[in-house]
N, C-alpha and C positions, 0 to 999 in steps of 0.2 A: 504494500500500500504506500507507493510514491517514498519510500528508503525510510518510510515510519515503524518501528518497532512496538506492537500493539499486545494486550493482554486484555481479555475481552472478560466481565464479568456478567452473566444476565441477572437481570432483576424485573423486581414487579412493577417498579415508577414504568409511565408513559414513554417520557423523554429518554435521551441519553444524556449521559453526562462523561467528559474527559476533564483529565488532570494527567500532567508532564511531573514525571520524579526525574531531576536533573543527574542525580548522582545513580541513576542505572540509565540514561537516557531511553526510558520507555513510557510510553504511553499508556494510560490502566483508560480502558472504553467499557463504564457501565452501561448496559443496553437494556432495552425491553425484551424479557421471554422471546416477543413471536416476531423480532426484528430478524430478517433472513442474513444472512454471512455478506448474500448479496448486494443488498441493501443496505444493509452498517458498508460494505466498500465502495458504493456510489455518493453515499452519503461524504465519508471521508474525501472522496477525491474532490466533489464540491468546499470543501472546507481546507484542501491543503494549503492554500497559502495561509489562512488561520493560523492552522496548526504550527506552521515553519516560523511562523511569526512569535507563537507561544514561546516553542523551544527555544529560539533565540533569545528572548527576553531571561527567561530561566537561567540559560548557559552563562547572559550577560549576568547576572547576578552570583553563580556560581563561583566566578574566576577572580570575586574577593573584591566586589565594588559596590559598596554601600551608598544608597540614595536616601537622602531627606529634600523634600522641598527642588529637587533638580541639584544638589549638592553632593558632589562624590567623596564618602567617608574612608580611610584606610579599615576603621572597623565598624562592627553592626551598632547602630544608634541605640541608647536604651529603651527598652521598647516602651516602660512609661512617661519617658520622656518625646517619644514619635507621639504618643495616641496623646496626649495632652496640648503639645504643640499644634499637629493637625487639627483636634477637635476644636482649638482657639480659632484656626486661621480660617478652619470652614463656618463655625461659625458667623465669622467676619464677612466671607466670600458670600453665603447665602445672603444675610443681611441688604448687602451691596447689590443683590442681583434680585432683590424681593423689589428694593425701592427702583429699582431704573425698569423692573417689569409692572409697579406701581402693584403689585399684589398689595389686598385689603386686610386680611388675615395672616394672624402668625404663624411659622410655618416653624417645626421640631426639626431636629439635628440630629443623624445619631453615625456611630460610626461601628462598622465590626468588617469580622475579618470573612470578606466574601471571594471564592474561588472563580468565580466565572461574571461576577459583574463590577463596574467600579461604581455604581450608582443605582438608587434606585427611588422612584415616585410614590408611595403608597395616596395618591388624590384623596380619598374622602378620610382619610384620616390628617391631612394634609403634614406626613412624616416624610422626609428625606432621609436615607440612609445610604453613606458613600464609605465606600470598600477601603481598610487601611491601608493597603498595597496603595492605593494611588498617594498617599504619603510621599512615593518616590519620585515624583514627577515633579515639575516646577509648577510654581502658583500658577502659574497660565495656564498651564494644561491642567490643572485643577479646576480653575472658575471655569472652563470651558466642557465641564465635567457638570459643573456646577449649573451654569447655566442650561445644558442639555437637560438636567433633571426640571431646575424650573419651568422652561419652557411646556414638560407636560402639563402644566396650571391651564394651560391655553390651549391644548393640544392633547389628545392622549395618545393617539397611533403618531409614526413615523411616514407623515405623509410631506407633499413635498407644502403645505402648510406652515406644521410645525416647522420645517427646517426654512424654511419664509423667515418664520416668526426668530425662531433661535439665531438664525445669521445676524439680524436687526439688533438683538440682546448681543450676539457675540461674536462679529465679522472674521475673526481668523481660525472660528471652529474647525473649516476641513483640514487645517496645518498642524492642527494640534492632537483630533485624530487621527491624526497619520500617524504622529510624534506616539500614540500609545501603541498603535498597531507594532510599528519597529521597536518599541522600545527604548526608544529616544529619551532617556531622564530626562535632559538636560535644556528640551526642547523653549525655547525663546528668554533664556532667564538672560542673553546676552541683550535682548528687547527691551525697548521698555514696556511696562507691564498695560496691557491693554484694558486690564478691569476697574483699573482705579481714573 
């Protein structure tokens, strides 16, 4: 499957779900019971660039380069001192991205440790929660994270609407997921920062 090294689990969820262990460079593919061999490898081959992009990012963190905020650490940051920092700075970034969306209502903050998404909207509870891993990116590509979530206030699908609305909230959005897609920490901290 395109030089991927896979370990296939079934299960009873719907979905599939993968995760990359850097230190075996292999791929663990939980699947649904009645997902065919066939189908889990059409699936995959639609998603390799994904995937190449995952492992990349992994490897890059493997090889001993510690990120906070788009800053390269020689060691791993403490990690209550990352989820403290973060939680301030998102705090801040929502705030900033509530009032220039002119949202009426106050919107919750939270942060945890999510494998596969860096954000996420819950609407009627009107809770953001954004994944600690993006910790490692620079504040731009964080409000750009940030504003993505906001944007569903106005928007809930990913239609070309929403990304109307979110460009207008956050004009160098596609530069910045790029910058997650590659893996790019470090992506416009030599910029000035476009949120503020």
């Amino acid at each position: 499957m395109d030089g991927f090294v896979f370990e296939l689990v079934r299960s009873k969820r719907r979905g599939y779900r993968i995760t990359y262990d850097s230190s075996r460079d292999v791929f663990t593919a939980s699947i649904p019971l009645e997902l065919s061999q066939g189908e889990f490898e059409r699936e995959i081959r639609k998603h390799g660039r994904a995937l190449g992009n995952m492992r990349k990012r992994a490897l890059k963190r493997k090889e001993g380069d510690y990120y906070l905020f788009g800053e390269r650490h020689a060691a791993p940051v403490d990690a209550g001192y990352r989820r403290k920092a973060y939680g301030e700075y998102l705090a801040d970034s929502v705030r900033r991205y509530v009032q220039k969306d002119r949202i009426a209502f106050p919107v919750s903050v939270f942060v945890r440790d999510m494998k596969t998404r860096l954000g996420t909207n819950n609407v009627a509870k009107r809770k953001l929660t954004f994944s600690l891993s993006l910790s490692s990116f620079s504040k731009e590509v964080i409000d750009s994270v940030v504003a993505h979530e906001i944007s569903h206030f106005a928007y809930l699908s990913h239609g070309k609407y929403f990304y109307r609305h979110l460009l207008k909230l956050f004009p160098d959005y596609r530069n910045c997921r790029r910058s997650i897609v590659e893996g790019d920490f470090e992506y416009g901290k030599q910029n000035n920062h476009l949120g503020q």
